[in-house]
C-alpha positions, 0 to 999 in steps of 0.5 A: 824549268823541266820542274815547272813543266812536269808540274803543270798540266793541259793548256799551261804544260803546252804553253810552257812547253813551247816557251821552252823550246822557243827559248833553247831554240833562240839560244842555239841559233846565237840569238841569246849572246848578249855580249855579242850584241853589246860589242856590236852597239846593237839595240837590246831593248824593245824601244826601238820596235815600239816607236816604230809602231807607234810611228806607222801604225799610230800615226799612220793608220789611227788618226783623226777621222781614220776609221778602218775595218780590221782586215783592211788595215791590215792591208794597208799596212801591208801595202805601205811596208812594200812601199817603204821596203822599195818592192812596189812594182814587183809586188803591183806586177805580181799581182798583174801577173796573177790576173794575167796567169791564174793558177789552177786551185786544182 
C-alpha cells in the first residue's frame, strides 16, 4: 500500500494516506477480527445499517407530501434518535437548562 502512496501525488496521496491509516487504525483497535465476529454471529455486511436508513430516513422523513429543508431534516432526524434512544426529557431539559443558564460565549 506504501507503493501506492509514494506513487501518487496532492489530493489523491492525502486520501489514500488517510484511508491507510483508518484501516491500521481499525486493525489495531480489534475492529478488523473477523473470526471473532463470525463466532459471536454478529452481522459483517452493510445490510443491516442499510434497512435501518431506509426504515428511518426513508420512511420516516421522505414520503408523500414531506417536503424538508435539508437542515431541518436533519433535526428531525436528530430529534427522533433521541426519542427512539429513550433520552427525551434529558435531552428537552438540557435545552430548558440552556434557556435558564446560558453560557457566556466569552
Amino acid at each position: 500500500m506504501n507503493k501506492f502512496i509514494a506513487e501518487a501525488s496532492g489530493e489523491r496521496c492525502n486520501i489514500m494516506t488517510q484511508q491507510r491509516d483508518y484501516l491500521l487504525r481499525a486493525y489495531r483497535e480489534g475492529r478488523l477480527n473477523y473470526p471473532e465476529i463470525i463466532e459471536k454471529k454478529l452481522p459483517i455486511g452493510s445490510g443491516a445499517i442499510e434497512s435501518l436508513i431506509r426504515q428511518v430516513v426513508n420512511l420516516r422523513i421522505k414520503g408523500n407530501s414531506k417536503f424538508w429543508l435539508k437542515n431541518n431534516a436533519e433535526i428531525m432526524l436528530h430529534l427522533r434518535c433521541q426519542w427512539i434512544a429513550g433520552s427525551w426529557d434529558a435531552f428537552c431539559n438540557s435545552i430548558f437548562t440552556s434557556f435558564i443558564n446560558p453560557k457566556n460565549g466569552g
